[in-house]
C-alpha beads as a LAMMPS data file, in Angstrom:
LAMMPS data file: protein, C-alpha beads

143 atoms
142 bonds

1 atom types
1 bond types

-500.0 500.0 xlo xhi
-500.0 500.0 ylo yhi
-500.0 500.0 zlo zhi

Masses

1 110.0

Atoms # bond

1 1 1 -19.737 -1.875 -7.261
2 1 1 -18.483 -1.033 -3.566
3 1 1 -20.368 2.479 -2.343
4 1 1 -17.624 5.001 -1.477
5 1 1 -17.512 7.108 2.086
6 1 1 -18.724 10.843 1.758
7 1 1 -16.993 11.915 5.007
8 1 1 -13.945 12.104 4.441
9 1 1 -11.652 14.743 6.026
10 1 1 -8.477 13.920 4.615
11 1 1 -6.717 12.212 1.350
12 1 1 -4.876 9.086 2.601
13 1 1 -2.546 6.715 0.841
14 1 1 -3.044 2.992 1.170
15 1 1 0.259 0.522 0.454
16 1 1 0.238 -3.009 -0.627
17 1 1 2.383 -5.508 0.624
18 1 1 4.656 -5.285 -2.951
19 1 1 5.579 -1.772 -2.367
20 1 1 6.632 -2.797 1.235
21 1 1 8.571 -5.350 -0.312
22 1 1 10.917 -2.637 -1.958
23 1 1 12.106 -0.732 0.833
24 1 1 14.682 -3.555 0.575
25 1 1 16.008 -1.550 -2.872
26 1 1 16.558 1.629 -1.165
27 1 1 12.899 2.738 -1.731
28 1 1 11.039 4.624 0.393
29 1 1 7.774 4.796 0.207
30 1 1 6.847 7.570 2.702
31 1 1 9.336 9.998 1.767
32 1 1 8.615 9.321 -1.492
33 1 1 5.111 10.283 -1.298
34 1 1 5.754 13.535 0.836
35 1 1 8.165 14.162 -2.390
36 1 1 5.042 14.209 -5.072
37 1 1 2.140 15.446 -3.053
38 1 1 1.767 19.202 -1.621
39 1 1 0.341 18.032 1.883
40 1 1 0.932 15.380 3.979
41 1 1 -1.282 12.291 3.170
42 1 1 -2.423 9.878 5.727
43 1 1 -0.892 6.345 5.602
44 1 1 -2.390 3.201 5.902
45 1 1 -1.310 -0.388 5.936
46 1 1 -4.207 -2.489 6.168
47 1 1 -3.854 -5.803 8.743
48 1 1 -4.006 -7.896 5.989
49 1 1 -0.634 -6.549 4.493
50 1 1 0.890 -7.324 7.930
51 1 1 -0.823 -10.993 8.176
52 1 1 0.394 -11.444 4.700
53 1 1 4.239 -10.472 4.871
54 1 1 4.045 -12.773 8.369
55 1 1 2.725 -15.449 6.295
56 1 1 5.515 -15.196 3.773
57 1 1 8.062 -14.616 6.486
58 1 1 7.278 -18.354 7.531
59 1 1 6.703 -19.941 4.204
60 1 1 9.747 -18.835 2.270
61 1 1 13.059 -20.979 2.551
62 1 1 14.970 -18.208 0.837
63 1 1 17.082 -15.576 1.894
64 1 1 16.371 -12.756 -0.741
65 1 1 12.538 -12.947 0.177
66 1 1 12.969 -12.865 3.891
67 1 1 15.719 -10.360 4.372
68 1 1 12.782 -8.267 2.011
69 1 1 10.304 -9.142 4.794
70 1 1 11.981 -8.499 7.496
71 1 1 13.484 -4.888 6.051
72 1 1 9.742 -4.054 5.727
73 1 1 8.802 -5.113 9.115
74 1 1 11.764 -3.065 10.654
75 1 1 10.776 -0.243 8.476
76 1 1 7.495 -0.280 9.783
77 1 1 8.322 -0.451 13.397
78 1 1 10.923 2.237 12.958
79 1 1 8.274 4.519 11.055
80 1 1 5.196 3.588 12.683
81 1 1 3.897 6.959 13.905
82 1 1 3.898 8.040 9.845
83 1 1 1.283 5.302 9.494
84 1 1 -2.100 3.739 11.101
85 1 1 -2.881 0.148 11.023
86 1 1 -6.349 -0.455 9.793
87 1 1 -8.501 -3.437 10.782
88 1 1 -10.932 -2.684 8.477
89 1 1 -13.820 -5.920 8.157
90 1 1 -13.182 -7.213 3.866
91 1 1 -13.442 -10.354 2.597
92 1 1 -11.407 -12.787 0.233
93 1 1 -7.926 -11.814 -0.675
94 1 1 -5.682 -9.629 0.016
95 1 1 -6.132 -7.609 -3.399
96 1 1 -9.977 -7.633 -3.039
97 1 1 -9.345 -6.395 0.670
98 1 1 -7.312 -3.742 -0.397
99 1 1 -9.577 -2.213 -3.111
100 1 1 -12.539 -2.231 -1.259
101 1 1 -10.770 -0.378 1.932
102 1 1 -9.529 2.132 -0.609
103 1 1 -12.669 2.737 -2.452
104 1 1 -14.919 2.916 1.180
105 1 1 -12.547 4.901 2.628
106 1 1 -11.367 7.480 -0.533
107 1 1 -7.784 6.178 -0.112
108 1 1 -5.542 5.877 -2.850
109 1 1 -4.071 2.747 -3.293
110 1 1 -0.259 2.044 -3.859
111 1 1 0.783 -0.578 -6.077
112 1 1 2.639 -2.195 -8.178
113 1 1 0.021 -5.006 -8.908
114 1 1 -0.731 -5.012 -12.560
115 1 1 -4.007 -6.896 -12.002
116 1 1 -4.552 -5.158 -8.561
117 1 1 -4.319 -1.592 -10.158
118 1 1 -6.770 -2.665 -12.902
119 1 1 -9.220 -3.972 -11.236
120 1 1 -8.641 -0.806 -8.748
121 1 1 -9.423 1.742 -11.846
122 1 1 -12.322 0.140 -13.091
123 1 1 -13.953 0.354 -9.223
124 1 1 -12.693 3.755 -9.119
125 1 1 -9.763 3.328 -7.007
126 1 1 -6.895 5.969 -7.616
127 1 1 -3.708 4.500 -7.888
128 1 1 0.064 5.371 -7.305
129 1 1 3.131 2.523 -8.737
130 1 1 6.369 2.577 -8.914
131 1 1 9.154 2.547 -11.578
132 1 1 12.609 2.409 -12.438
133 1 1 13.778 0.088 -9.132
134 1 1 11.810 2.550 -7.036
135 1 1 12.656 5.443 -8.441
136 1 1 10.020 7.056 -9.983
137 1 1 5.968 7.448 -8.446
138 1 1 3.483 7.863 -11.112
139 1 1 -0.507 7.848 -10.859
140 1 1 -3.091 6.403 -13.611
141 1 1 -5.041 9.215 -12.391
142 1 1 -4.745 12.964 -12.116
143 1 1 -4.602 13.778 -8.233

Bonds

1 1 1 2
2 1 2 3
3 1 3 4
4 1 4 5
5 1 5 6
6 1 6 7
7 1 7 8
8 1 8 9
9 1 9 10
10 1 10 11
11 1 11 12
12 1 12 13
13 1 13 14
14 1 14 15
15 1 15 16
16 1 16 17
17 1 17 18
18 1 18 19
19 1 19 20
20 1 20 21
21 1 21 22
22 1 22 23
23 1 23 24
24 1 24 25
25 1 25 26
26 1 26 27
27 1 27 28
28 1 28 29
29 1 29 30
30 1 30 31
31 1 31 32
32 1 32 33
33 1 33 34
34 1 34 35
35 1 35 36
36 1 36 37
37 1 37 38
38 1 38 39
39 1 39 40
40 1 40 41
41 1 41 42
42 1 42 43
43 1 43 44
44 1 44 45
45 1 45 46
46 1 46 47
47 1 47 48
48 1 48 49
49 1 49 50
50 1 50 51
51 1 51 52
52 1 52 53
53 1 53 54
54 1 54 55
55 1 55 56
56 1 56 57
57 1 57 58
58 1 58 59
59 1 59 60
60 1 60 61
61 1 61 62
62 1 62 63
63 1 63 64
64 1 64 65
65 1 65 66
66 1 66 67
67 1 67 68
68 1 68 69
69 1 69 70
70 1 70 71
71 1 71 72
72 1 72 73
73 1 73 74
74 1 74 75
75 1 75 76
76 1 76 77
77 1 77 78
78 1 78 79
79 1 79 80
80 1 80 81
81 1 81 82
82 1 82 83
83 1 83 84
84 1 84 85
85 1 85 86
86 1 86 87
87 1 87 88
88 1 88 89
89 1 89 90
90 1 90 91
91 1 91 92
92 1 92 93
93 1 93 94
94 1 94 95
95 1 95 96
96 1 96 97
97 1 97 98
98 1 98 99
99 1 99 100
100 1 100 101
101 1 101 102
102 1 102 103
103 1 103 104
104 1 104 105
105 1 105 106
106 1 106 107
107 1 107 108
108 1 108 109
109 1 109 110
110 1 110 111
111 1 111 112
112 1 112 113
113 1 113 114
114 1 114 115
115 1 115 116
116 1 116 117
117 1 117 118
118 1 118 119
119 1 119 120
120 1 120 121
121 1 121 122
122 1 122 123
123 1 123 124
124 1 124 125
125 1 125 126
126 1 126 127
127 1 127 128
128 1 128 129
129 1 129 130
130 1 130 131
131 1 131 132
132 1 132 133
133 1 133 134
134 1 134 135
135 1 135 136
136 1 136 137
137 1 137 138
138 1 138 139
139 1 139 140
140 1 140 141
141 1 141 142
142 1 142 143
């Protein structure tokens, strides 16, 4: 099992490339946040998210996937003082990146993984998901 930071100042929210993904639905997942918590989390998007929605962007042939992409990507630009890019030194996939960023670092991790937020809980790893198109945050743990 990964070791978890002590010092941590502040609660932060860590997205996976899926929830990026459904901005393209009308979801936001900033405002959306703000919406459920009573302070203002810190938001991260980890480098691999970004190297893996480029990756995508030039490896899908259809249009639904990369108008998602690139709806993200603008997103991102357009929001990018609500969120820091972290470079963060993990190995293997994206998923295993992810979860042990979150757990090092105290972040709660959004996602609408099923494996991912499995594997997340059982390392300790809080997690927020979506549901209903976008509609609805939930957590698997108390917050």
């Amino acid at each position: 099992m990964i070791e978890k930071k002590k010092d941590i100042e502040k609660e932060g929210v860590l997205l996976d490339t899926n929830i990026l993904l459904y901005i393209y639905e009308g979801f936001d997942p900033f405002l959306s946040v703000l919406e459920r918590f009573d302070y203002k989390p810190d938001f991260f998007i980890h480098s691999t998210v970004i190297n893996e929605l480029l990756t995508l962007k030039g490896r899908e042939r259809g249009f639904s996937m990369n108008a998602r992409i690139n709806v993200a990507m603008a997103y991102l630009e357009k929001f990018s003082s609500m969120w820091k890019k972290l470079d963060a030194p993990c190995s293997g996939k994206v998923d295993n990146c992810l979860i042990e960023t979150a757990l090092k670092m105290n972040l709660i991790l959004m996602t609408n993984d099923r494996e991912m937020k499995q594997r997340a809980l059982e390392n300790g790893v809080r997690v927020l998901f979506v549901q209903g198109k976008g509609k609805i945050i939930k957590s698997l743990t108390p917050f």
